[in-house]
Residue frames as a rotation matrix with the C-alpha (Angstrom) as fourth column:
UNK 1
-0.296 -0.220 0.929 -14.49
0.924 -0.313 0.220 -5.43
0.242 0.924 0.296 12.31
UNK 2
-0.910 -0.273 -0.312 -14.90
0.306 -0.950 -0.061 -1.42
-0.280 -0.150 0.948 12.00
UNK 3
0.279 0.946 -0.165 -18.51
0.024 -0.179 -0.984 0.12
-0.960 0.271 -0.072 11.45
UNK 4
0.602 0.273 -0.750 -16.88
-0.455 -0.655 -0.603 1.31
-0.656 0.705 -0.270 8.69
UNK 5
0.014 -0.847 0.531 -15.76
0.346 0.502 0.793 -0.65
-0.938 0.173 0.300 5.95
UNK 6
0.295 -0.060 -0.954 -14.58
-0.851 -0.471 -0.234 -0.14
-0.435 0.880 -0.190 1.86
UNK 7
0.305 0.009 0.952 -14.68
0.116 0.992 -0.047 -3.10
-0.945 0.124 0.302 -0.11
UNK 8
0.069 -0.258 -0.964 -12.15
-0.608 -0.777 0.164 -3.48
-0.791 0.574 -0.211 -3.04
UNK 9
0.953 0.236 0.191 -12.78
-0.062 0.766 -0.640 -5.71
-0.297 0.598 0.745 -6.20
UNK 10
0.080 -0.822 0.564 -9.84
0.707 0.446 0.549 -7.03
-0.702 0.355 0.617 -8.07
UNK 11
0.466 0.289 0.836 -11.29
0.768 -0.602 -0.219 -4.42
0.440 0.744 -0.502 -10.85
UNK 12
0.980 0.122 0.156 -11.09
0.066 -0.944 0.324 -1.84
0.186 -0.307 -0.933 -8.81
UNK 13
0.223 -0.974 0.029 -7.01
0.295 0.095 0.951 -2.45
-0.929 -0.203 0.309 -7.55
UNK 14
-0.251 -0.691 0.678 -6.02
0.822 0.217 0.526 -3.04
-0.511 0.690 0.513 -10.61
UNK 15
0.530 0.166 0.831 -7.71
0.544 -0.819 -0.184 0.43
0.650 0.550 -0.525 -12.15
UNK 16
0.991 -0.124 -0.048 -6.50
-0.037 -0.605 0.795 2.11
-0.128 -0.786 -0.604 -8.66
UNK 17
0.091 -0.993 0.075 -2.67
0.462 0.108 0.880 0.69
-0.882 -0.046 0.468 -9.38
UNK 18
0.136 0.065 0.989 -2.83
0.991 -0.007 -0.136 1.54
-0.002 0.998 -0.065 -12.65
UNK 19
0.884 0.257 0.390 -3.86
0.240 -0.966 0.093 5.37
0.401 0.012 -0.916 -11.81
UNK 20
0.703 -0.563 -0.434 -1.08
0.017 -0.597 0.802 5.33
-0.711 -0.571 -0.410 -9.54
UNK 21
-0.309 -0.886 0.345 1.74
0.767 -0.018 0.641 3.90
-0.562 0.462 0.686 -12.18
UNK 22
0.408 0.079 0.909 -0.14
0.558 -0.810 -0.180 6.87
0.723 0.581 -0.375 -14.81
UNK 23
0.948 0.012 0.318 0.88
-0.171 -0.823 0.542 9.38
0.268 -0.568 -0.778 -11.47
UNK 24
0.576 -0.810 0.112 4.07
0.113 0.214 0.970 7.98
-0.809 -0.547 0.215 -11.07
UNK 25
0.392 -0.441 0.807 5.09
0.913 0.078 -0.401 7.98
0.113 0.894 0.433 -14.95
UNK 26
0.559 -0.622 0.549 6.86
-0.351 -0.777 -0.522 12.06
0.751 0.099 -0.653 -14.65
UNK 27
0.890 -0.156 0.428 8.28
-0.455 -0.239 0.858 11.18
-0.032 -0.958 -0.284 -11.56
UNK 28
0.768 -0.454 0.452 10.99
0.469 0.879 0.087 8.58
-0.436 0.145 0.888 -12.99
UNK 29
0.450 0.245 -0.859 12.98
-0.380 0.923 0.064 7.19
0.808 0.297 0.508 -13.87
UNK 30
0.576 -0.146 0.804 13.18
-0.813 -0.005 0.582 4.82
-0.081 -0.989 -0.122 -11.20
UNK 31
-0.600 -0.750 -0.280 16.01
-0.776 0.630 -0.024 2.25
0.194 0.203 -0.960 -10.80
UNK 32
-0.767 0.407 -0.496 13.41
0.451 0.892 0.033 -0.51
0.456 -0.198 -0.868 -9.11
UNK 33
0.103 0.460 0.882 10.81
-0.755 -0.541 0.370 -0.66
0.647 -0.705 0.291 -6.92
UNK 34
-0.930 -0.227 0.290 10.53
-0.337 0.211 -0.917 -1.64
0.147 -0.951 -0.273 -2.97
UNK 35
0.006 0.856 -0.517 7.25
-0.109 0.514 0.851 -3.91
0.994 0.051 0.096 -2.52
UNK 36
-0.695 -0.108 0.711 6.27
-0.718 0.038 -0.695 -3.73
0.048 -0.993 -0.104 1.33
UNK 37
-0.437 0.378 -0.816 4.81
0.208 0.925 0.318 -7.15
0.875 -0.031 -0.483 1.95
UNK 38
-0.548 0.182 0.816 2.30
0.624 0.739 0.254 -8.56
-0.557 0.648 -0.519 1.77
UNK 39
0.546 0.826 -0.141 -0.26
0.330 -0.366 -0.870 -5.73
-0.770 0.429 -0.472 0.82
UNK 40
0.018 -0.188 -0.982 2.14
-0.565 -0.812 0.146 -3.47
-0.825 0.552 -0.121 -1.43
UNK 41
-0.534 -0.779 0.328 3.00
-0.095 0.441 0.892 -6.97
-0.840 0.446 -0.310 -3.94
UNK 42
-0.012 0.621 0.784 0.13
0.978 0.170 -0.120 -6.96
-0.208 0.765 -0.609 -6.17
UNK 43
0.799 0.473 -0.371 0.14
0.407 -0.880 -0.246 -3.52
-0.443 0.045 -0.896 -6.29
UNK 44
0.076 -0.987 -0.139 3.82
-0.541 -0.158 0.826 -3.07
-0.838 0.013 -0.546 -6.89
UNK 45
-0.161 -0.044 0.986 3.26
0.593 0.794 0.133 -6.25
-0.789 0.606 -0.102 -9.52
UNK 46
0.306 0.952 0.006 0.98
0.718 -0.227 -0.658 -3.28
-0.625 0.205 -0.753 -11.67
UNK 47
0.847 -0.394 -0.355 3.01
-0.289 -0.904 0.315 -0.48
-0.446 -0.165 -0.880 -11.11
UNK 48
-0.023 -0.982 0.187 6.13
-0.307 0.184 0.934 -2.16
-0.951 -0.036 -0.306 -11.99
UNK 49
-0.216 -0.115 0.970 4.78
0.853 0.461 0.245 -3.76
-0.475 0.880 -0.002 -15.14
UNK 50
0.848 0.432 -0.307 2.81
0.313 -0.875 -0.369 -0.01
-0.428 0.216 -0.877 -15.95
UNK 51
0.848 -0.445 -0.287 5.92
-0.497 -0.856 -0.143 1.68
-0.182 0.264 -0.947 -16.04
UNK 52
0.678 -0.672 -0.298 8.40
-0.458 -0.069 -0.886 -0.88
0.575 0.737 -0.355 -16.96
UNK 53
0.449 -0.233 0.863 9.86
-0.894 -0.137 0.428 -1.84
0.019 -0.963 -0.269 -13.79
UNK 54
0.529 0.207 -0.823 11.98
-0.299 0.953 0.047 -4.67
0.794 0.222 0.566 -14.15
UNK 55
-0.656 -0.701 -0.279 14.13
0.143 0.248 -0.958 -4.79
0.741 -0.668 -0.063 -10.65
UNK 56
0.355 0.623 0.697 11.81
-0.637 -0.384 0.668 -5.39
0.684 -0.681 0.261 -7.75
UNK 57
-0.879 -0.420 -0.225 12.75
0.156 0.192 -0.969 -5.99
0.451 -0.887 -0.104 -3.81
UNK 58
0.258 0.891 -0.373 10.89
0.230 0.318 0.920 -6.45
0.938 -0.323 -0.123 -0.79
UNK 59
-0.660 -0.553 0.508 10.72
-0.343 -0.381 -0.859 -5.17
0.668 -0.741 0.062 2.76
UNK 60
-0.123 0.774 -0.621 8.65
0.292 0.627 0.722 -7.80
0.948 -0.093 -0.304 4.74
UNK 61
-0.797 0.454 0.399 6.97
-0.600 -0.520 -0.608 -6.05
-0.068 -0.724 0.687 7.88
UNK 62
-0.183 0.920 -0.348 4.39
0.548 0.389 0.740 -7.75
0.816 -0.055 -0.575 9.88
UNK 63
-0.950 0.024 0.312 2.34
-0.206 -0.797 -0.568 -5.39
0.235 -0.604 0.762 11.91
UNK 64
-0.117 0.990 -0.073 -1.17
-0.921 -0.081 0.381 -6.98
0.372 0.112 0.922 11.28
UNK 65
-0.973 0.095 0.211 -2.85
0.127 0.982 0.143 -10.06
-0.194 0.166 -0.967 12.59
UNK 66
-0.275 0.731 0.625 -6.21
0.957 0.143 0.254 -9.72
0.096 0.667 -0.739 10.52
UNK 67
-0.305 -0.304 0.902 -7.24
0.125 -0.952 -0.279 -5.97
0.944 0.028 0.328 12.17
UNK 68
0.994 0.076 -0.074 -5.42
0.101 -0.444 0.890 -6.02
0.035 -0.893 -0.449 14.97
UNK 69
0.548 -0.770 0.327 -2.51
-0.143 -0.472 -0.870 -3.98
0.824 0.430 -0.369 14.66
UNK 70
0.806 -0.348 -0.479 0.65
0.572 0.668 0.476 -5.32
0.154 -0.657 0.738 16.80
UNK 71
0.215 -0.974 -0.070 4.12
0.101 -0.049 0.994 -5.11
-0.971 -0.221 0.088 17.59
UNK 72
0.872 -0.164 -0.462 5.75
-0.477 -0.063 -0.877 -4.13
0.115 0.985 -0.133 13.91
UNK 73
0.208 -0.805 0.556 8.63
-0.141 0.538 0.831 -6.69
-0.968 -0.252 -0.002 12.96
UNK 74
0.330 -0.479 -0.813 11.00
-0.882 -0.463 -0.085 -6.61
-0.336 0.746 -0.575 10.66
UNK 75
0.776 0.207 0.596 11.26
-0.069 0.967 -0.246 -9.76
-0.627 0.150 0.765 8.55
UNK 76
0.283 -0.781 0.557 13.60
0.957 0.271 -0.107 -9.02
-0.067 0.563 0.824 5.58
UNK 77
0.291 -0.527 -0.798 15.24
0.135 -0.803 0.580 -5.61
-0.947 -0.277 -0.163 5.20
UNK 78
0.647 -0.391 0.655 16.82
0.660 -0.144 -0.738 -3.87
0.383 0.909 0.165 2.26
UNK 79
-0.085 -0.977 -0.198 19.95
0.940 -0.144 0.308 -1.86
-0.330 -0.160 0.930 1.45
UNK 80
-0.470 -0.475 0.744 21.14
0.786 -0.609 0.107 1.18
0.402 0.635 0.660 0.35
UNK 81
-0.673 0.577 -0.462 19.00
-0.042 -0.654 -0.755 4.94
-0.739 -0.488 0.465 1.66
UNK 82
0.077 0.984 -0.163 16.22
0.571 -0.178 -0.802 4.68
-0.817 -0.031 -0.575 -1.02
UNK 83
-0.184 -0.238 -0.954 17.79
-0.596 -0.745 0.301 7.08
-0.782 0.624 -0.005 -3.88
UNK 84
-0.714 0.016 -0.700 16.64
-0.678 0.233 0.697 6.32
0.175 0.972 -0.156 -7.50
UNK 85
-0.823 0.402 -0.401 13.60
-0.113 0.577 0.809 4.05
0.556 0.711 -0.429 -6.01
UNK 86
0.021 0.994 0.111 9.76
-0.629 -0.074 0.774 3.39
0.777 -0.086 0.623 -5.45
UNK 87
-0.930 0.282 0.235 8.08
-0.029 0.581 -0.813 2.05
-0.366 -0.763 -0.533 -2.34
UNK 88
-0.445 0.895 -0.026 4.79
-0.641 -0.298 0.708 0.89
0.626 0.331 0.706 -3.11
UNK 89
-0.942 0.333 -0.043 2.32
0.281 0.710 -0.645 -0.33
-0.184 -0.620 -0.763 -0.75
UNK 90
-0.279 0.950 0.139 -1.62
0.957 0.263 0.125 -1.15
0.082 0.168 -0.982 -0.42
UNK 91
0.588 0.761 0.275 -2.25
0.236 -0.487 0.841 1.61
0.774 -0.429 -0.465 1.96
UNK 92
-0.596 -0.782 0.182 -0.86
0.053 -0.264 -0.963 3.87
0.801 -0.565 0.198 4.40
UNK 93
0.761 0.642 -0.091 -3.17
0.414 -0.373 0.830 3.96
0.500 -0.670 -0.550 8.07
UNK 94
0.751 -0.156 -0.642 -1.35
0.587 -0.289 0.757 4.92
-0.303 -0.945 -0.126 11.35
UNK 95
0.523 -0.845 0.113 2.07
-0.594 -0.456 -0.663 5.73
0.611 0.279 -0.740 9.40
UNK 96
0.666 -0.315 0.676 3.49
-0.435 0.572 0.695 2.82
-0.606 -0.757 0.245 11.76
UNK 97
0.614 -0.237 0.753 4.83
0.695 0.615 -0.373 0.78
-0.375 0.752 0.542 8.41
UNK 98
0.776 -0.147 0.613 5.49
0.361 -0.694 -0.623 4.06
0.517 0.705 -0.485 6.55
UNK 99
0.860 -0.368 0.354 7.51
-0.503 -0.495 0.708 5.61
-0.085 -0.787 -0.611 9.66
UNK 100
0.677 -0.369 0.637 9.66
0.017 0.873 0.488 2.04
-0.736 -0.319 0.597 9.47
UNK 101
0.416 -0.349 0.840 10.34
0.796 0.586 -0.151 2.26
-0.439 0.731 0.522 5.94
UNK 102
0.817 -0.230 0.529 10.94
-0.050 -0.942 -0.332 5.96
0.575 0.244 -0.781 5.21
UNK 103
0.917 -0.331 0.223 13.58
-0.334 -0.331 0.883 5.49
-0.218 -0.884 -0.414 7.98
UNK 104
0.215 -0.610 0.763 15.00
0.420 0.763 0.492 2.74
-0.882 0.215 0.420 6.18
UNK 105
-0.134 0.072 0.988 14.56
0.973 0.200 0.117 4.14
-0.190 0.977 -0.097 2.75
UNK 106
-0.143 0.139 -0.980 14.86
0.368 -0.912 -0.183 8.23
-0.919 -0.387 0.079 3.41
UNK 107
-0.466 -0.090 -0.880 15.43
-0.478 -0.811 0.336 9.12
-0.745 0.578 0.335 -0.30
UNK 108
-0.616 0.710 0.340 12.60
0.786 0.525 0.328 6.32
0.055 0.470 -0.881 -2.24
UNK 109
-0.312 0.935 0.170 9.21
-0.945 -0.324 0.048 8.09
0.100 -0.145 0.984 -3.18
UNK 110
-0.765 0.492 0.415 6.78
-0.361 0.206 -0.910 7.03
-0.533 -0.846 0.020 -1.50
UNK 111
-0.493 0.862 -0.118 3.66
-0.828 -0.422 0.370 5.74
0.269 0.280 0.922 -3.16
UNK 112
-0.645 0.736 0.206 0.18
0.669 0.674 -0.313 3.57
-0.369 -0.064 -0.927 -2.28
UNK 113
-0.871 0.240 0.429 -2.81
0.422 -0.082 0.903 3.53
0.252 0.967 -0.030 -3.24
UNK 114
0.332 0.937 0.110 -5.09
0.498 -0.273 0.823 4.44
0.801 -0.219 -0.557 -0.55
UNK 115
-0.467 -0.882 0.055 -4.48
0.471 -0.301 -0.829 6.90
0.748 -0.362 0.557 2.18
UNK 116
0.393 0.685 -0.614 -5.98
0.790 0.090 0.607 7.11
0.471 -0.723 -0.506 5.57
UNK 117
0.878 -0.039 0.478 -5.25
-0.115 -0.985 0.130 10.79
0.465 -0.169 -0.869 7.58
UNK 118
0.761 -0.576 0.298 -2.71
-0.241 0.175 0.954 9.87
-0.602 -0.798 -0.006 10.18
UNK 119
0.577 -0.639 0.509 -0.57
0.418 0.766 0.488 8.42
-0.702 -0.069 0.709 7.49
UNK 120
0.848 0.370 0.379 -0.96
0.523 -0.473 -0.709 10.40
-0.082 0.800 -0.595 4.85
UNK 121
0.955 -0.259 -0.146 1.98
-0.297 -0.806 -0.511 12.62
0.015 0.532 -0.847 4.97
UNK 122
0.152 -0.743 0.652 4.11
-0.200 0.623 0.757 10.02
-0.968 -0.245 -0.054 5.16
UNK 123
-0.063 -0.261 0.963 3.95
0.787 0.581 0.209 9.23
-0.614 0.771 0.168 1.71
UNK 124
-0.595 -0.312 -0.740 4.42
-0.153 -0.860 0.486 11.27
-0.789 0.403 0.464 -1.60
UNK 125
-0.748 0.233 -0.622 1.86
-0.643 -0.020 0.765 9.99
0.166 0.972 0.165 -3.89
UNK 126
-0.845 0.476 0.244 -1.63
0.370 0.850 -0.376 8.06
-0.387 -0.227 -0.894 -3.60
UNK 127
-0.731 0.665 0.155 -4.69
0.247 0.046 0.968 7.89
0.636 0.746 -0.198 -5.41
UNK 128
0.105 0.836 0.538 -7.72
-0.143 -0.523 0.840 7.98
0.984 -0.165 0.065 -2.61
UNK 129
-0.984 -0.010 0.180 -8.19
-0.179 0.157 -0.971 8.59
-0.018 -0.988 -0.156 1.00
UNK 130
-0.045 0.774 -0.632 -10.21
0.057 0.633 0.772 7.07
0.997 -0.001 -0.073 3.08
UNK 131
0.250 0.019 0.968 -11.11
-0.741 -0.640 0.204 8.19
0.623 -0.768 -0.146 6.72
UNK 132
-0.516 -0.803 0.299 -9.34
-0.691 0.184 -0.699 6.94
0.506 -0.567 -0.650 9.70
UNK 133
-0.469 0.434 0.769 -12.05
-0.650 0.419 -0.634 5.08
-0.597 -0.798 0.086 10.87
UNK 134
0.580 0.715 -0.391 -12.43
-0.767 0.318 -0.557 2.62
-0.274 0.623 0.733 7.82
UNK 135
0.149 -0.275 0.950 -11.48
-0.237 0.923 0.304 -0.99
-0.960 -0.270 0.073 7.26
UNK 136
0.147 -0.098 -0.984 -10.56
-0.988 -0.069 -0.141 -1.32
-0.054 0.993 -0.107 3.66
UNK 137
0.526 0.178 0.832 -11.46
0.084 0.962 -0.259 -5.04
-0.847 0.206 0.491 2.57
UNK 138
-0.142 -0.388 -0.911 -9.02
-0.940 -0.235 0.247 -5.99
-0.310 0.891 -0.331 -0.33
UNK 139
0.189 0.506 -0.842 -9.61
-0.980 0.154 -0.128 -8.57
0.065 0.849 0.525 -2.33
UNK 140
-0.191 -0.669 -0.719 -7.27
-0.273 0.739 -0.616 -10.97
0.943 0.079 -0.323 -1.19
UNK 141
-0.954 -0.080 0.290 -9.04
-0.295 0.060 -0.954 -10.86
0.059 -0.995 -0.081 2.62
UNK 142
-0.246 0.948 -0.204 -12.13
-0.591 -0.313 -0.743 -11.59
-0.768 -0.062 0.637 1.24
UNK 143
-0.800 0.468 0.374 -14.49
0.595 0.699 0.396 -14.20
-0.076 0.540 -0.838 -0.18
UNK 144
-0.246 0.964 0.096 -18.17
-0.854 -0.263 0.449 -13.33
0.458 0.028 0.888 -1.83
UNK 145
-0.770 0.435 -0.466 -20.81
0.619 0.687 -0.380 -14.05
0.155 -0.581 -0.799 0.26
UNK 146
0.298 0.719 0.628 -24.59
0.299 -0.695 0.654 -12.25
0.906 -0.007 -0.423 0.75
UNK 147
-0.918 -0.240 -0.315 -24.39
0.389 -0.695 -0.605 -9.51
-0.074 -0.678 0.731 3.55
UNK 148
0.025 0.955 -0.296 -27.50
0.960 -0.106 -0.260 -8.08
-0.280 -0.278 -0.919 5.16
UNK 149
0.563 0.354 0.746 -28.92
0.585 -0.809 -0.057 -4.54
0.584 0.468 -0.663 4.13
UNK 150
-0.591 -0.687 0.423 -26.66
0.197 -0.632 -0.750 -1.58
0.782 -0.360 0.509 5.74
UNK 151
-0.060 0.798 0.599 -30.14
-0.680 -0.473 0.561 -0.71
0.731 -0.374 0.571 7.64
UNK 152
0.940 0.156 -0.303 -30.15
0.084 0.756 0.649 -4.19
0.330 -0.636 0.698 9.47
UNK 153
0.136 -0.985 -0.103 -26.06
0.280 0.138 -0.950 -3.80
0.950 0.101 0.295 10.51
């Protein structure tokens, strides 16, 4: 794991998706949205119900095996260049994913929910960054459990 990590509660996502679908609500209307598996689908679940959203697709990209970033492979694909809809995903880091899908999807806005420098200007819309050297723990990667003081790490 990374010295640095950010741990995110279910609370917290679901206020963080939320902000985004309130930032995304002038931007519309959007014909669907584009869910980049697996992180963007709970997010994308939010967003899509926030603002109505009743036509949602996937673009399934595996690039992770826990956090070690691989080869990036394309699993399922979508159509069309992206006009009239949303990409949403967890979290942009390298811009590796983002790079993939913007390529695929040139005229979609862009949005997640956390945004790490490198990736950042890949996307058109996100709620907080978070510095290139942090490990963002989401909810779904993660079990409670006690953890020693920061001082003993």
């Amino acid at each position: 794991m990374p010295a640095k990590t950010f741990p995110v509660s279910w609370w917290e996502l679901h206020r963080d998706a939320r902000a985004l679908a309130w930032r995304l609500m002038g931007n519309g209307p959007y014909e669907g949205i584009v869910a980049i598996t697996r992180g963007g689908m709970v997010p994308a679940a939010i967003v899509a119900r926030e603002l109505e959203i009743r036509l949602i697709d996937t673009i399934c990209i595996a690039s992770y095996d826990e956090t070690v970033q691989g080869e990036l492979v394309v699993l399922k694909d979508v159509q069309g260049d992206g006009t009239g809809w949303l990409i949403i995903d967890d979290l942009v880091d390298t811009g590796k994913t983002a790079r993939a899908v913007r390529e695929r999807l040139p005229n979609a806005h862009f949005a997640t929910i956390y945004a790490k420098p490198e990736g950042r200007p890949l996307v058109d819309s996100f709620i907080t960054e978070v510095s290139q050297d942090t490990w963002i723990l989401f909810p779904w990667d993660t079990d409670m459990q006690a953890v020693p003081p920061l001082a003993r790490r």
